[in-house]
C-alpha positions as CSV (number, residue, x, y, z in Angstrom):
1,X,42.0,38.0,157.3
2,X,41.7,34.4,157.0
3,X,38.4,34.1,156.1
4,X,39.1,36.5,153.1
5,X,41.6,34.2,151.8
6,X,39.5,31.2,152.2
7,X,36.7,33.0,150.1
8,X,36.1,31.5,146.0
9,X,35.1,33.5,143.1
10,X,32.0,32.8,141.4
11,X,30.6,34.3,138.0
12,X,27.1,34.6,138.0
13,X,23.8,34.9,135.8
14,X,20.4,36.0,138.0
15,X,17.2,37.8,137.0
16,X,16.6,40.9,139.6
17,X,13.5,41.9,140.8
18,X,12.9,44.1,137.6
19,X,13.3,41.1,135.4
20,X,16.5,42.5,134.2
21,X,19.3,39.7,133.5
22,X,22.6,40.9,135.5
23,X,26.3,38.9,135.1
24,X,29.2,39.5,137.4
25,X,31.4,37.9,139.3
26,X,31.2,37.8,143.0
27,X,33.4,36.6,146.0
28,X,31.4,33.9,148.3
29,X,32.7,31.3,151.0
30,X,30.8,28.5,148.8
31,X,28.5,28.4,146.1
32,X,25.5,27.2,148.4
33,X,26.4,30.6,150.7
34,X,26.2,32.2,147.4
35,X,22.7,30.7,146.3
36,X,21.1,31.4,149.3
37,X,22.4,35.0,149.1
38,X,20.6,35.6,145.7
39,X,17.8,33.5,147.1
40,X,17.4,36.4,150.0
41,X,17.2,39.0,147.5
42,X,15.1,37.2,145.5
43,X,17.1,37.0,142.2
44,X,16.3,34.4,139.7
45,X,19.1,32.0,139.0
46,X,20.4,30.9,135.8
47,X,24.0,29.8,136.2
48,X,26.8,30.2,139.1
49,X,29.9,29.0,138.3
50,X,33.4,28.8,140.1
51,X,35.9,31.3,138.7
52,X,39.8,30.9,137.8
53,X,40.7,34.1,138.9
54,X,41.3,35.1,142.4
55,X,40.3,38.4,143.3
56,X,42.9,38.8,145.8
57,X,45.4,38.2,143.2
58,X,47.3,41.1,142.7
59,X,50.2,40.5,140.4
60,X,48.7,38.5,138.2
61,X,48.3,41.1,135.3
62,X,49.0,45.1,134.0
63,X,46.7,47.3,133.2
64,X,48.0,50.2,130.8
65,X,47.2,53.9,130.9
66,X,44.9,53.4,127.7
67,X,42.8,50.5,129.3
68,X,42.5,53.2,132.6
69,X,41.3,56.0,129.9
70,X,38.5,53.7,127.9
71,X,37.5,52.7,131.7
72,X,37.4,56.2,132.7
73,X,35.5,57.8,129.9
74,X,32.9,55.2,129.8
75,X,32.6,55.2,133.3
76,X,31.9,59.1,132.4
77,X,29.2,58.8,130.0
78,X,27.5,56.0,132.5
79,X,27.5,58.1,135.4
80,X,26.2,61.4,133.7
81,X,23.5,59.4,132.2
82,X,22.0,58.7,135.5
83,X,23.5,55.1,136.1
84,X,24.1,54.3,139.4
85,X,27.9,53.0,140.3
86,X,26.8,50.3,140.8
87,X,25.3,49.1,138.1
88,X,28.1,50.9,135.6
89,X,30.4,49.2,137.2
90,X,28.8,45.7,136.1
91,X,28.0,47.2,132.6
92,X,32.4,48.2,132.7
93,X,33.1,44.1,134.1
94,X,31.6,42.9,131.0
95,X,33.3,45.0,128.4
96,X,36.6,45.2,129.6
97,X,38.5,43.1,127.8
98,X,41.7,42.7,130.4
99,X,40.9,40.2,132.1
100,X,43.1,41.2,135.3
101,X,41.2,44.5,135.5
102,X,38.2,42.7,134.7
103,X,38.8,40.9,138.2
104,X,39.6,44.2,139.7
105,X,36.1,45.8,138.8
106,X,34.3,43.1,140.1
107,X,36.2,43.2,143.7
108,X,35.8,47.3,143.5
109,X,32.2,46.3,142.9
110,X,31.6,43.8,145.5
111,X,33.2,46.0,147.9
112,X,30.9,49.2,146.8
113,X,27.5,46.2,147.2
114,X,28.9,45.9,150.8
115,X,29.2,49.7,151.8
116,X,32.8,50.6,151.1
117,X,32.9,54.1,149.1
118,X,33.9,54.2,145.2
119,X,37.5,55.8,146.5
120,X,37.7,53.2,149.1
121,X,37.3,49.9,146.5
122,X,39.4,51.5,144.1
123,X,42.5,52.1,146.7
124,X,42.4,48.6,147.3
125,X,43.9,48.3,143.6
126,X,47.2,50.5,143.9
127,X,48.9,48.7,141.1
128,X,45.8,49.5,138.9
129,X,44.3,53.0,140.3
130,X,47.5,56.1,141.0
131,X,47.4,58.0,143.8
132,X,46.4,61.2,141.4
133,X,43.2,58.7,140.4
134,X,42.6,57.8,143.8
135,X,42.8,61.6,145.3
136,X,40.4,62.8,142.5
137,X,37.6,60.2,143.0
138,X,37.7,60.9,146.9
139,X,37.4,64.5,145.9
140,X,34.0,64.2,143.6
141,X,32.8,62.1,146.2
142,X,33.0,64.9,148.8
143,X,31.6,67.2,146.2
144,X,29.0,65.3,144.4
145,X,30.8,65.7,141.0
146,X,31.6,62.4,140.0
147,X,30.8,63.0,136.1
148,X,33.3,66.1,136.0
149,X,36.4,65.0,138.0
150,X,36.4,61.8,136.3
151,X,36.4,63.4,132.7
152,X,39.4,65.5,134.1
153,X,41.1,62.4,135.2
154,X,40.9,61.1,132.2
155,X,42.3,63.8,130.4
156,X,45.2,64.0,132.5
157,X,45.9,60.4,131.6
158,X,45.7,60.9,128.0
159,X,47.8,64.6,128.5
160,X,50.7,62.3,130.3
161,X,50.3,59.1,128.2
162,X,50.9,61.1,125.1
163,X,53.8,62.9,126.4
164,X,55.2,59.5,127.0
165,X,54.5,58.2,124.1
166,X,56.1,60.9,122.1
167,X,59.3,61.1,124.1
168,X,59.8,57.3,123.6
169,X,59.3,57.1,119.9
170,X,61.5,59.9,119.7
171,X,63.8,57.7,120.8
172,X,63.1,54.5,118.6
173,X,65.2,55.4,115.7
174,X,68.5,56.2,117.3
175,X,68.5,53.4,119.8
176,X,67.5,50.8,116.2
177,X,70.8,52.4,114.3
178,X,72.5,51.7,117.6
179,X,71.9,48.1,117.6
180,X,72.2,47.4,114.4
181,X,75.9,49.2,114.4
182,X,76.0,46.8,117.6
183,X,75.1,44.0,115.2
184,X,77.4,44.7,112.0
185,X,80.1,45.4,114.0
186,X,79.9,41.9,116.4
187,X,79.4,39.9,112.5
188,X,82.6,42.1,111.8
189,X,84.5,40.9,114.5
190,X,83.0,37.2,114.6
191,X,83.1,36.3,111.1
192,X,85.4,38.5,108.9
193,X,88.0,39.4,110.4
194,X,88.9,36.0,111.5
195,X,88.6,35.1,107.6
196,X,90.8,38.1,106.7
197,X,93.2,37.1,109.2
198,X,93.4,33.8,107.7
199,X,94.5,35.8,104.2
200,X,97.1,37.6,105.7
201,X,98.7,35.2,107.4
202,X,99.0,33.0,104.1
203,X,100.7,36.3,102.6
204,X,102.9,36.6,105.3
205,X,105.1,40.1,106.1
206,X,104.4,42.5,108.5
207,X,100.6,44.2,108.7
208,X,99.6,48.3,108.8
209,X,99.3,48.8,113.2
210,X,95.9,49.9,112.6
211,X,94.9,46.3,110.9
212,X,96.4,44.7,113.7
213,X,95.1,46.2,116.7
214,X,91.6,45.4,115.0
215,X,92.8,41.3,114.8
216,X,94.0,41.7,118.1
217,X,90.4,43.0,119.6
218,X,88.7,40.3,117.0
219,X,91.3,37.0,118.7
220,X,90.2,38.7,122.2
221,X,86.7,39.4,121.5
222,X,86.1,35.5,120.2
223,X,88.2,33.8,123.6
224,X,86.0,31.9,125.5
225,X,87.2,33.6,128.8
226,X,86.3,37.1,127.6
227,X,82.9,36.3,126.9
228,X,82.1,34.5,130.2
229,X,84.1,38.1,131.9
230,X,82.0,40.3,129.4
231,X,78.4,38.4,130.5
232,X,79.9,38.3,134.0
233,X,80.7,41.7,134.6
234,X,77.2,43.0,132.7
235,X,75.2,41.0,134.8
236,X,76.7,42.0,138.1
237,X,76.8,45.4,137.3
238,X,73.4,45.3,136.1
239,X,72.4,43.8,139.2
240,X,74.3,46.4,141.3
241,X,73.1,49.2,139.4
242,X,69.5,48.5,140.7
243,X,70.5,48.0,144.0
244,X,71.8,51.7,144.3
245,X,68.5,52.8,141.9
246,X,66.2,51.1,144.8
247,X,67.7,53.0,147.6
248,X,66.2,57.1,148.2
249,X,70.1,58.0,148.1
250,X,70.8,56.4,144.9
251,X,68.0,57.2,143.0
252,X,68.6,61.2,143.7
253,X,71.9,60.9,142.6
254,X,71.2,59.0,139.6
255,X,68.2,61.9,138.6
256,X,70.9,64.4,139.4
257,X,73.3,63.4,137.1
258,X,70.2,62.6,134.2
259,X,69.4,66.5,134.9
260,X,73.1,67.3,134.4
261,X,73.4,65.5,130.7
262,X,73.9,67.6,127.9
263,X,71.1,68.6,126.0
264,X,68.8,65.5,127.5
265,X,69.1,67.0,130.6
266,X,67.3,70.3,130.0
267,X,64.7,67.8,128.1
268,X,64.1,65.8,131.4
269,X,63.9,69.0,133.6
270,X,61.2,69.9,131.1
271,X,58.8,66.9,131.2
272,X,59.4,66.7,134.8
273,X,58.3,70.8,135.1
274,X,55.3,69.8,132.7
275,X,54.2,66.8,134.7
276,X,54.2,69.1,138.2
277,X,52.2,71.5,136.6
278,X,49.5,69.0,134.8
279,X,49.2,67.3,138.3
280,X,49.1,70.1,140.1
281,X,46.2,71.9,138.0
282,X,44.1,68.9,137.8
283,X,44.5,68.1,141.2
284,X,43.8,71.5,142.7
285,X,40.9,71.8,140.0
286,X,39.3,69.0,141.7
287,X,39.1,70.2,144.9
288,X,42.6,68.3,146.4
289,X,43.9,70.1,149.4
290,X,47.5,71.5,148.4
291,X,49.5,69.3,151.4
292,X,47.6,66.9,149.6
293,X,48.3,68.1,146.3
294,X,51.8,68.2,146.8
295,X,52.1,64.5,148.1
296,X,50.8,63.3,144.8
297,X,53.0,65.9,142.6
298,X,56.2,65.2,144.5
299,X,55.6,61.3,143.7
300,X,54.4,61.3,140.1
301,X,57.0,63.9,139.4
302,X,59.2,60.9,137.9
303,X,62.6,62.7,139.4
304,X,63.9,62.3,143.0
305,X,65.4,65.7,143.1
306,X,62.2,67.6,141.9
307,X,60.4,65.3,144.4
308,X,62.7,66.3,147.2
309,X,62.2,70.1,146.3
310,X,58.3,69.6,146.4
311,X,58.4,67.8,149.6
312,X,60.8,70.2,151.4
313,X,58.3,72.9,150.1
314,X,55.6,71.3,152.0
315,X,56.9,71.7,155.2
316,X,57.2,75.8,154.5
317,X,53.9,75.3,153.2
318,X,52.3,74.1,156.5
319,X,53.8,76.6,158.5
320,X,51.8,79.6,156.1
321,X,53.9,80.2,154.0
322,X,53.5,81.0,150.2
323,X,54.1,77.9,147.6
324,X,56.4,80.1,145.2
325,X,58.9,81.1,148.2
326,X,60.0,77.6,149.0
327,X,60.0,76.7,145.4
328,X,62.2,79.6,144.6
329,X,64.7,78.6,147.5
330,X,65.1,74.7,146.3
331,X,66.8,76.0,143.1
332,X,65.1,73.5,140.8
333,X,62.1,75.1,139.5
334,X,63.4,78.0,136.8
335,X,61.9,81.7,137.6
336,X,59.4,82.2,135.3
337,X,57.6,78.6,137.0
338,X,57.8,80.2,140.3
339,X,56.9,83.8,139.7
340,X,53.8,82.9,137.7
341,X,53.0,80.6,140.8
342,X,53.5,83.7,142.9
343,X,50.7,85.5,140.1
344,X,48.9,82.7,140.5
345,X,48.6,82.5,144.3
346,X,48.2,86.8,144.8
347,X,45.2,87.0,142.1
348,X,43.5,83.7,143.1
349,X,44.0,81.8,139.9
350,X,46.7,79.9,141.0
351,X,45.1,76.7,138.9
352,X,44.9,79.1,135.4
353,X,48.7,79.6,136.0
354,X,49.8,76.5,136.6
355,X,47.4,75.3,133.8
356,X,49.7,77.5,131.4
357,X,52.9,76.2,132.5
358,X,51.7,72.6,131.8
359,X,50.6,73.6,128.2
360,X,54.0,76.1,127.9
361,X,56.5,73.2,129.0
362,X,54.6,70.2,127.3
363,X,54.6,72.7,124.1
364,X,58.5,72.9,124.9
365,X,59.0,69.6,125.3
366,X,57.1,68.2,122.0
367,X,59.4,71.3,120.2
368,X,62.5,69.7,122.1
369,X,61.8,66.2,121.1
370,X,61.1,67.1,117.2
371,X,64.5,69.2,117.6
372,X,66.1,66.3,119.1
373,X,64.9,63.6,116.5
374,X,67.0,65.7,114.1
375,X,69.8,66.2,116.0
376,X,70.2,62.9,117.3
377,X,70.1,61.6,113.3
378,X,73.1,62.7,112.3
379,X,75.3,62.0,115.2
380,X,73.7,58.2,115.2
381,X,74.7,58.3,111.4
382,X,78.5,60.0,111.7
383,X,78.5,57.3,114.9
384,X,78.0,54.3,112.9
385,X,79.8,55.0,109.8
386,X,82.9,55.7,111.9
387,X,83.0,52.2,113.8
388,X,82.3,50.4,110.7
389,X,84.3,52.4,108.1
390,X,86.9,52.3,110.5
391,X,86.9,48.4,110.5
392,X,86.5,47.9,107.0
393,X,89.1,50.7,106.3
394,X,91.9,48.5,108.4
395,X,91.1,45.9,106.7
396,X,91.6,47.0,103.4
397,X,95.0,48.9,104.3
398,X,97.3,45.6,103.7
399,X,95.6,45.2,100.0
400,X,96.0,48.6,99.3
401,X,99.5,48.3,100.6
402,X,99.9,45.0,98.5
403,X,98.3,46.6,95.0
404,X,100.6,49.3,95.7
405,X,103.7,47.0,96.2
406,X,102.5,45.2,93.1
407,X,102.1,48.4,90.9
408,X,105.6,49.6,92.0
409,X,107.0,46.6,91.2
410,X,106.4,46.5,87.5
């Protein structure tokens, strides 16, 4: 292990036996171990260089679904036009334009030069490659279908990436009208009502309870002491709060009250059912045992409770018994999931089924989102003009009173 870490990285230019110019990057002790490596295999130098980059380093960057997609499909075509993995993988080090998973090819690829199987380099690279990824490739290795598996990977990243995408845009425009009441209501408090106070205490006389319970909460709001509590108390409770998320206890009972929530709820129970099913369909297409299968779903789930009911359907699993049954028992999965599992696993077509309940719930999930968009617009509207119409109204309640008093007067 130490003489890994004492190891420097070294791009490279050489002319192979086939007078074909190669680059990469490779890891070497030194650069004269290096040269007398290519020397050995007879490679024609042009230029080794030291590297910046460790290969060891592993948090140095973040490689994003759509990066893993584009790597995946071109790996695709490479492979199915009779490119070894070898050499695609040099072709993919020079077009990737991440430079972290640039640095993470050319480690996969030295350790595929010294033996180690494609699965094998990739595992190395758990922050880069999921478990889904890794099973699949491991899979087409022990079937020969590399091409195949790695166009269905791919397809299950876009499928999820998508769904992802979708569910957070959804939520762009209420969380913007959120702020930006956030926003008018802190210039509110800041900077006008101070000034209005200012008015009404020149006029003197007695102010409408509403008006002064809002320059109450302004004078508080703007004391020194309440905004060192306010920070105080969101930072420790931010802290706290992902204490309890890190622990296995606090993270189911924080997905067991998300699945509780009104109307978001049902629309998290959804895209958790969806991603199950997706997983589960592309991993069993693949040719992933199911203990195996399950392993993966469970994790990539993306709720502790639906992971808990997986895993506890595991153990029934390995002791013969039918997927559906345990499924049914956990209470999680909604009938019509199970029994078409129980189809699925009677006629031999288990994949097919669990193929249609991806497409049903991601089909029920885009529908819920659009739904939602339009539901949340409103509320978010009605919201905002309340807080602020509110303020503005108590505002205006000692002029009214005072062009009243004025009127009545004369």
């Amino acid at each position: 292990m130490k003489k890994e870490n004492n190891k420097n990285i070294f791009t490279y230019v050489i002319k192979d036996k086939g007078g074909k110019v190669v680059k990469g990057t490779i890891e070497a002790e030194s650069q004269d171990k290096l040269i007398e490596h290519f020397h050995k295999q007879e490679y024609l130098i042009f230029s080794i260089e030291k590297a910046k980059n460790k290969l060891n380093a592993k948090s140095r960057g973040k490689v994003k679904t759509d990066d893993l997609v584009i790597f995946s499909r071109q790996f695709t075509t490479l492979v199915e036009s009779g490119i070894s993995i070898v050499e695609s993988l040099s072709i993919l080090e020079e077009q990737v334009e991440n430079k972290y998973f640039k640095v993470v090819i050319a480690k996969s690829l030295q350790d595929v030069k010294e033996g180690a199987s494609l699965s094998g380099a990739f595992s190395k690279h758990k922050d880069v490659f999921p478990d889904i990824y890794l099973s699949m490739v491991e899979a087409a290795e022990a079937s020969g279908n590399l091409p195949e598996i790695l166009d269905r990977v791919s397809i299950y990243l876009e499928k999820s990436s998508s769904l992802r995408k979708k569910v957070v845009s959804a939520m762009y425009y209420p969380v913007i009208i959120v702020l930006m009441a956030i926003t008018i209501t802190a210039f509110l408090m800041f900077k006008v009502i101070p000034t209005f106070k200012e008015i009404f205490d020149s006029l003197g006389g007695a102010l409408p309870l509403p008006t002064q319970i809002l320059i109450n909460i302004s004078d508080l709001l703007r004391r020194k002491e309440t905004l060192i509590f306010m920070l105080a108390f969101g930072i420790i409770s931010s802290f706290l709060f992902k204490k309890i998320i890190k622990t296995s206890k606090g993270k189911k009972n924080m997905d067991k009250l998300m699945l509780k929530l009104p109307v978001f709820g049902e629309l998290i129970r959804k895209i958790a059912i969806a991603r199950f099913a997706r997983t589960f369909t592309t991993l069993v297409k693949s040719g992933v045992s199911i203990i195996k299968c399950l392993d993966i779903v469970g994790k990539t789930s993306g709720n502790k409770v639906i992971e808990d009911a997986v895993m506890e359907s595991k153990k029934f699993i390995q002791e013969g018994q039918p997927l559906s049954l345990p499924l049914e028992s956990t209470g999680v999965f909604p009938p019509m999931v199970t029994k078409m599992i129980s189809i699925g696993e009677k006629s031999g077509r288990l994949e097919a089924m669990l193929s249609k309940i991806a497409e049903f719930y991601e089909e029920q999930t885009e529908s819920m989102i659009g739904g939602l968009s339009s539901l949340i617009e409103p509320v978010v509207i009605a919201f905002l003009g309340v807080i602020v119409g509110g303020i503005v109204i108590s505002l205006f309640l000692p002029i009214i009173k005072i062009t009243q008093y004025i009127g009545g007067a004369h």
